[in-house]
KEVEXBA-240505 format. One record per residue (C-alpha): residue number from 1; residue in one letter; y, x, z. Coordinates in steps of 0.5 Angstrom, whole numbers. Each point is the difference from the previous one (the first is absolute). Example, Ala and Ser with C-alpha at 12.3 -4.5 7.8 and 13.67 -1.06 7.14 Angstrom:
# KEVEXBA-240505
1:A:-9:25:16
2:S:7:2:-2
This chain:
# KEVEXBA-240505
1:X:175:164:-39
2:X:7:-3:-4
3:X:4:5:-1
4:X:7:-1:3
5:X:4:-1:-6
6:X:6:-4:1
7:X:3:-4:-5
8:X:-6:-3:-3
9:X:0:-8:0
10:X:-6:-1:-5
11:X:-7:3:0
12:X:-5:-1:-6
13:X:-7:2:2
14:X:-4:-1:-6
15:X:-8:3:1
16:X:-2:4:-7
17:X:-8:0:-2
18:X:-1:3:-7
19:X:6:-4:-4
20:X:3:4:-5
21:X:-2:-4:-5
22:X:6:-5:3
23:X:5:6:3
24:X:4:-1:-4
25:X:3:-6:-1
26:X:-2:-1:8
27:X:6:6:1
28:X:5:-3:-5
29:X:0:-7:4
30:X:-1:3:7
31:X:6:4:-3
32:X:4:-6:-2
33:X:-2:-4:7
34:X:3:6:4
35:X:6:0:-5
36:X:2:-8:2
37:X:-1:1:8
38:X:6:-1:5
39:X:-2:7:3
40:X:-3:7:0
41:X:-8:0:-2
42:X:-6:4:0
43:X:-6:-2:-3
44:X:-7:4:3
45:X:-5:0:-5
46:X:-7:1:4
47:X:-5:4:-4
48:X:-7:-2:2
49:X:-3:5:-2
50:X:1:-1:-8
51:X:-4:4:-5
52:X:4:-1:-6
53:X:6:3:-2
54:X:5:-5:4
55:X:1:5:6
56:X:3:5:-5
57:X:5:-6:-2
58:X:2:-2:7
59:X:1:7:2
60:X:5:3:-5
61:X:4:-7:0
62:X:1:1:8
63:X:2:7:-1
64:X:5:-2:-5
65:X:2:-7:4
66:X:2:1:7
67:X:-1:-9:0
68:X:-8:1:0
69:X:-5:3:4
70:X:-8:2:0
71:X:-4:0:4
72:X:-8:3:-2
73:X:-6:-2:4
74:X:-6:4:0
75:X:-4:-4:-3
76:X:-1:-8:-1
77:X:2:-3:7
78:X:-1:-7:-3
79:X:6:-5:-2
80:X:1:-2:8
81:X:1:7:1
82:X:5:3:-5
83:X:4:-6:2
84:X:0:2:8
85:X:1:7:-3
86:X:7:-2:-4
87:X:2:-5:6
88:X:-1:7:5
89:X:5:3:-5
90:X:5:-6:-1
91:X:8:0:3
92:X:3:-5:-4
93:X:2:-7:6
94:X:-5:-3:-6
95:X:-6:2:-3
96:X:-2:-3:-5
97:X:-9:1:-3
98:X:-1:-1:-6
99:X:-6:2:-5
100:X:1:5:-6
101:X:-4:-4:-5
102:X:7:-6:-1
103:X:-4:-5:2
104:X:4:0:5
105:X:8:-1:-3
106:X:5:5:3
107:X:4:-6:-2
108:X:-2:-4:5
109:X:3:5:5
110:X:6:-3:-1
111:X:-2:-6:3
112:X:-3:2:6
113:X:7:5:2
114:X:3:-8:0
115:X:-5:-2:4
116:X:0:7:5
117:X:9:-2:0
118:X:-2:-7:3
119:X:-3:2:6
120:X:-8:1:-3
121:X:-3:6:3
122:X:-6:-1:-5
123:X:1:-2:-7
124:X:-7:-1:-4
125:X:-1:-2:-6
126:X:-4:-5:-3
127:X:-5:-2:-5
128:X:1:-5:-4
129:X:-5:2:-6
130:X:-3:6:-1
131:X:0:2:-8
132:X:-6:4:-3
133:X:-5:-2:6
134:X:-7:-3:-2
135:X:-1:-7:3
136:X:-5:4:5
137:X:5:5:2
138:X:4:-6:1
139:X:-6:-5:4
140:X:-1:6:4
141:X:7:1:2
142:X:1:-6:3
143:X:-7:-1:4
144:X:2:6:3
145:X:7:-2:2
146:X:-3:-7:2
147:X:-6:3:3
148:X:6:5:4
149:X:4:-5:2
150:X:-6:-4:4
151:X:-2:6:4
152:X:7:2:2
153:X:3:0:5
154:X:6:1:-3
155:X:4:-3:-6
156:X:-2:4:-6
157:X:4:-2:-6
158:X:-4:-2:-6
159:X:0:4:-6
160:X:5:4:2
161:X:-1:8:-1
162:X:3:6:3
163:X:6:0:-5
164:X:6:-1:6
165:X:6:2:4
166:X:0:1:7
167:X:5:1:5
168:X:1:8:4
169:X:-2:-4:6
170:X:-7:-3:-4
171:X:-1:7:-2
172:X:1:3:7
173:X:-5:-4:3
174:X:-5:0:-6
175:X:0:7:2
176:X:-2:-1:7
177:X:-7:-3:-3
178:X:-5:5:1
179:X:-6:-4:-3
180:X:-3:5:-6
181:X:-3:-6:-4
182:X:6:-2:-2
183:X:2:-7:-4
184:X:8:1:0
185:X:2:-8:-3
186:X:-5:-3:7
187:X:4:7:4
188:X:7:-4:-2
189:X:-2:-6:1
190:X:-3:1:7
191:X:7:3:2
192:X:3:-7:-1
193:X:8:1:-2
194:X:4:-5:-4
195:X:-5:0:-5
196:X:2:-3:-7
197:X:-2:1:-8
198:X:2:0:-7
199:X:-3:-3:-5
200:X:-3:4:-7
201:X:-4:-1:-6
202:X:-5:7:0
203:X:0:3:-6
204:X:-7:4:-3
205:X:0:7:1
206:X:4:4:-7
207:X:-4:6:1
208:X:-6:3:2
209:X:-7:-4:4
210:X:1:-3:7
211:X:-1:4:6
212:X:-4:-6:4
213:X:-6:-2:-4
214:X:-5:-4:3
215:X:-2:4:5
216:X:6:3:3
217:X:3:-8:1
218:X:-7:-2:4
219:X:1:7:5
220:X:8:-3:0
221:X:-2:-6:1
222:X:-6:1:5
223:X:5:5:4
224:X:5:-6:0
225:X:-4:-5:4
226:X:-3:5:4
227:X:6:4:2
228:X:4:-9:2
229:X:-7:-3:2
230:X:-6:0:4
231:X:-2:-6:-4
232:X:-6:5:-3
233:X:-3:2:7
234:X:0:-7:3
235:X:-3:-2:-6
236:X:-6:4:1
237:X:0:-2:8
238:X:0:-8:-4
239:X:-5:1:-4
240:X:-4:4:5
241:X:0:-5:4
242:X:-2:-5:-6
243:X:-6:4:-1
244:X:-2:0:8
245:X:1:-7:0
246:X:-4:-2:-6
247:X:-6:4:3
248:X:0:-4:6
249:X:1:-7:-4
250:X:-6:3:-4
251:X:-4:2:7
252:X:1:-7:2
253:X:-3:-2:-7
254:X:-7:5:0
255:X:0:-3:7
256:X:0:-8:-2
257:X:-6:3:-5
258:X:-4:3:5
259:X:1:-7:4
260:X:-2:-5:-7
261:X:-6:6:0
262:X:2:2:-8
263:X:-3:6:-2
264:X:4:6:0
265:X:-1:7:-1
266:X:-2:3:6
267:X:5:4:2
268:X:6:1:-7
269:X:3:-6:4
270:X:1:4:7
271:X:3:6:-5
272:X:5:-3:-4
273:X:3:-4:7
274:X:0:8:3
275:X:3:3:-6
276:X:5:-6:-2
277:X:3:0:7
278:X:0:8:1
279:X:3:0:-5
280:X:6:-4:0
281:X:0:3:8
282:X:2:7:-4
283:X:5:-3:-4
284:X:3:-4:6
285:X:1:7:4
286:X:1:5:-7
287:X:7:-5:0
288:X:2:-1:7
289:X:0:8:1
290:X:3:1:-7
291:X:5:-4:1
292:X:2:5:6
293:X:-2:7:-5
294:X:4:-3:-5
295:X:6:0:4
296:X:-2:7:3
297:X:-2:3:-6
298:X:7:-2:-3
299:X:4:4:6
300:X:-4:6:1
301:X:1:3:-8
302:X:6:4:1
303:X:-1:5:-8
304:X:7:0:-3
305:X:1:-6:-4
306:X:1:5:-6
307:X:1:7:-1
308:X:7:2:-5
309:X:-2:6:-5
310:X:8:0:-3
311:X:7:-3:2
312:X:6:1:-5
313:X:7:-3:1
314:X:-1:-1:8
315:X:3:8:1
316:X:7:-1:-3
317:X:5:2:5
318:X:3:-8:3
319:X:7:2:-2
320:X:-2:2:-8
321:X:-5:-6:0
322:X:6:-5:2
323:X:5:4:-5
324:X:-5:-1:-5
325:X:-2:-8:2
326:X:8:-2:-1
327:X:1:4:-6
328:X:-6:-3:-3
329:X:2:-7:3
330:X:7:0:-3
């Protein structure tokens, strides 16, 4: 749950999965971006159970620094996760989600703030290239959106990340979404608000590997059409029925066979025509109750969404915390 600490205007929840290779230079420029807000600010870094040196550097900054705030996970929850953990813990009117590796610009904040003071209650940020992605990851990337955008219901924007701002009210219904599956940039959408975006030219990372290789962008990508479609299901109630049709077409034919007096093995058309349309039969009913587990199967899960092994910086009385902030903000 948020803490009550009033005065906050801006919260920053930025996930953290091994990247002390990029710390450095990603705290002077959270640093800087802070220093130019309007109003007080707290950053929330979530470490996703990090197994390199990062964690020791965001404690000791958070214990010297009442502006930042850790959160430490019990293990690797995944992106999606770490986000909903830091979000859980935001207090600001605006939270902002941005990732540690700077191929998301703190800069850009800026712009999206002059969206949120013009009435937009979600202010995404769009890709207008990707620097240092290879042409597969690229190609890839957009059949996923255009792939997505088919089979939704709902608008999803392409090329457009988790790397946004989101009103208090956003957040105060993104949080009544209990689904443990999650896909946070199709949650928002789904949400509806006044919806806009800032454009940005996505830089390679600075330091450090990429924390969603081949793999992990497939699990994303298939959570994601899942979690906003029930297109895969009613494929497989599609085909089934493709397959069962073809099988009486294929009766019809071994019949006109039959009827011309060709020679046919004895008996192998019988059992492929009885296989074939068993079969397309099985995949019908298999989609029709998937269609209905799926739907079940997301209701009944009720594990916690993470478990939190650390928290620093949330117990500062409110009364010091509001000193502090105005001091650091003057």
């Amino acid at each position: 749950m948020a803490d009550n600490l009033p005065g906050i205007r801006y919260s920053i929840v930025v996930p953290v999965f091994n990247e002390a290779a990029v710390l450095p230079i990603l705290l002077r420029r959270i640093g800087m971006l802070m220093e130019q807000l309007d109003g007080p600010a707290e950053t929330i870094f979530v470490d996703d159970g990090s197994s390199d040196c990062g964690p020791i550097v965001l404690q000791a900054l958070v214990r010297d620094d009442p502006r930042y705030r850790y959160i430490g996970l019990s293990r690797n929850f995944g992106h999606q996760v770490a986000i909903t953990a830091g979000m859980d813990a935001a207090a600001g009117e605006a939270i902002v989600i941005m990732d540690a590796d700077l191929q998301d610009p703190p800069e850009i904040v800026g712009e999206m703030i002059a969206k949120w003071k013009e009435g937009f209650e979600v202010v995404y940020a769009r890709r207008l290239s990707r620097a240092g992605e290879s042409a597969f990851k690229r190609a890839t990337a957009n059949l996923f959106y255009k792939l997505l955008g088919r089979m939704s219901a709902i608008g999803i924007p392409a090329d457009v990340g988790d790397f946004r701002l989101i009103d208090r009210k956003v957040l105060d219904a993104l949080r009544r979404m209990p689904e443990q599956d999650r896909f946070i940039r199709g949650m928002i959408a789904w949400l509806g608000f006044r919806q806009t975006e800032v454009t940005f030219h996505r830089l390679p990372r600075l330091a450090g590997e990429t924390k969603y290789p081949l793999f992990k962008m497939v699990r994303l990508a298939v959570n994601g059409a899942l979690s906003f479609s029930d297109a895969p299901l009613r494929l497989a109630i599609w085909f089934g029925l493709g397959v069962s049709a073809c099988a009486v077409f294929y009766g019809f034919y071994v019949a006109s066979l039959w009827f011309m007096n060709s020679r046919l093995v004895e008996g192998w058309s019988s059992t492929i025509i009885v296989i074939s349309f068993l079969c397309g039969i099985n995949m019908l009913m298999t989609g029709i109750m998937g269609l209905y587990i799926g739907r079940i199967h997301a209701e009944v899960k009720r594990r916690p969404l993470y478990v939190v092994s650390q928290r620093l910086g949330f117990e500062r009385e409110p009364k010091e915390v509001r000193a502090l902030l105005s001091a650091s903000a003057n």
